[in-house]
C-alpha positions in Angstrom: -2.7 -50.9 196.5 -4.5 -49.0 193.3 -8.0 -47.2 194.5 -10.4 -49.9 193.3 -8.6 -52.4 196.1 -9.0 -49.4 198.4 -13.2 -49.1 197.3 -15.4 -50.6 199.8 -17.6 -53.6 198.4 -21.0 -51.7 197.9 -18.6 -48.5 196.1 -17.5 -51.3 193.4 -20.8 -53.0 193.6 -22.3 -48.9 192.2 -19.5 -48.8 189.4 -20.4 -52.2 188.2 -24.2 -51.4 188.3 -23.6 -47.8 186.7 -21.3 -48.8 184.2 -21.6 -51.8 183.4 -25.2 -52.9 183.8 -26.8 -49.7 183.2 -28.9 -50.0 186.3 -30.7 -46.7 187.8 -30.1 -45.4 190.9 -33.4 -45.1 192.7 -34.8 -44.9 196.1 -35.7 -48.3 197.9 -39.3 -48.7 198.5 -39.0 -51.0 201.5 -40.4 -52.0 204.9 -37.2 -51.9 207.7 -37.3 -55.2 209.5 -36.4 -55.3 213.0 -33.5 -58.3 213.4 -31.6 -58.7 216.6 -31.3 -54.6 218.1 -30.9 -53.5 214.4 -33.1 -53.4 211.2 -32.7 -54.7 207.6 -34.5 -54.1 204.4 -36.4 -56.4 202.9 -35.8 -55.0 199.6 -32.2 -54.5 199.4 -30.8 -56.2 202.6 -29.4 -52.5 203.6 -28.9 -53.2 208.0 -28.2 -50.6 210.1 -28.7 -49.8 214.1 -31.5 -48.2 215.7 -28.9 -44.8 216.1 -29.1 -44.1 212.7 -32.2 -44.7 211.4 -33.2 -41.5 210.4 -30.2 -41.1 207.5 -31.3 -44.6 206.2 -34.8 -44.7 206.4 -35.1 -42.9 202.7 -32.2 -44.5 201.1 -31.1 -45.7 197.8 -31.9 -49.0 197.1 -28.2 -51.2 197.3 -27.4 -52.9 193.6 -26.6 -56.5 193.6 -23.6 -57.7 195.1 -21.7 -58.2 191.6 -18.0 -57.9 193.1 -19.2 -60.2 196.4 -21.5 -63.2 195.2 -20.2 -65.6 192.1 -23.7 -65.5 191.2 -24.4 -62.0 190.9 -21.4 -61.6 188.9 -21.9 -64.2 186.7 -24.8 -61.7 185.5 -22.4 -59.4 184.5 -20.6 -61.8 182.4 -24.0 -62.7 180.7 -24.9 -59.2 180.0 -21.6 -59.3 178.9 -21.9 -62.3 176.5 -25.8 -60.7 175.0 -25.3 -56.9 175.2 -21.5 -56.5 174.3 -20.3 -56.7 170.3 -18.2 -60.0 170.0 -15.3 -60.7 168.2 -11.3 -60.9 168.8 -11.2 -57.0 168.6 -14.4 -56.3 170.0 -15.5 -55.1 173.6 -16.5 -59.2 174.4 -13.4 -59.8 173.1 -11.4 -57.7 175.0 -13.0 -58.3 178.4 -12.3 -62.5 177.6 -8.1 -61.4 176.7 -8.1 -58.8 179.7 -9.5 -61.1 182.4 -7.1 -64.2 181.2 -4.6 -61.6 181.6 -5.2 -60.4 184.7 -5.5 -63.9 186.3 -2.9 -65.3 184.6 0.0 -62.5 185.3 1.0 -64.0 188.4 0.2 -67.3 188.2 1.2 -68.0 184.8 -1.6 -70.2 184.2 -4.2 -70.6 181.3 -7.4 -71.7 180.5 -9.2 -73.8 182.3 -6.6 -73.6 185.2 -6.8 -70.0 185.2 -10.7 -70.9 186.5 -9.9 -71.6 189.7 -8.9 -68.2 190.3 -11.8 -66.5 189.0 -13.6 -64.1 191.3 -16.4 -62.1 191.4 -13.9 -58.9 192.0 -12.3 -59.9 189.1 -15.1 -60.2 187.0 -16.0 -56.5 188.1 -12.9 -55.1 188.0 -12.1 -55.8 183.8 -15.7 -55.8 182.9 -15.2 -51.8 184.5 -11.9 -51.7 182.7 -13.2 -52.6 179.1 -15.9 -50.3 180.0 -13.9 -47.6 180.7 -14.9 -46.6 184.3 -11.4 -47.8 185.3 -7.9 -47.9 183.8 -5.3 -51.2 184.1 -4.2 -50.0 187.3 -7.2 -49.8 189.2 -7.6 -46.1 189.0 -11.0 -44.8 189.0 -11.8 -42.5 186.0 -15.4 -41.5 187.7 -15.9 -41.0 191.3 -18.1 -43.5 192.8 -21.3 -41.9 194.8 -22.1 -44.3 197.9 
């Protein structure tokens, strides 16, 4: 299993946000919500337990859930698509050749089958690749800070 397999959801969901969307880390200005013995944010849907409030209660605010929810990643393809130079041999390019390829390796498929296998964590993972914040194997080139 390469170390972005090994990354826990909100760890890819930083790389992604870092280096692909140039979001800012920055603290969450929010009001903790009490649900069911625990709380949650109401800005960034952080949830903890009562036992650890104090380490939470001044926290980062989360980035969106780009390698969980289709939607969220489908953001990164359109920032992507407007912010990325296109062309074959371009960054756009690449990303489009990369993620066919890493679909299609084991299936042997191609477009539009190769659809139906599309991910959000897919999505993440080459958009991080053609950006450079991850080799083909998974490996991550920067640390992630969670």
């Amino acid at each position: 299993m390469s170390k972005w397999d090994k990354l826990s959801a909100e760890e890819k969901n930083r790389l992604v946000a870092r280096h692909v969307m140039n979001w800012q880390e920055k603290p969450c200005e929010s009001v903790l919500a009490e649900i069911e013995g625990a709380w949650e944010c109401d800005v960034c849907g952080l949830e903890g337990d009562w036992n650890h409030f104090d380490k939470y209660a001044d926290h980062l605010q989360l980035p969106p859930r780009y390698s969980e929810n289709m939607s969220d990643a489908w953001e990164v393809v359109q920032h992507i698509r407007q912010t990325w130079e296109s062309g074959f041999i371009s960054k756009q390019g690449r990303f489009l050749y990369d993620l066919q390829w890493f679909l299609g390796r084991k299936a042997n498929l191609i477009w539009p089958e190769l659809l139906f296998l599309l991910t959000p964590d897919a999505i993440c993972r080459i958009a991080l690749e053609v950006a450079g914040a991850i080799t083909m194997d998974g490996e991550i080139v920067e640390e992630v800070k969670a």
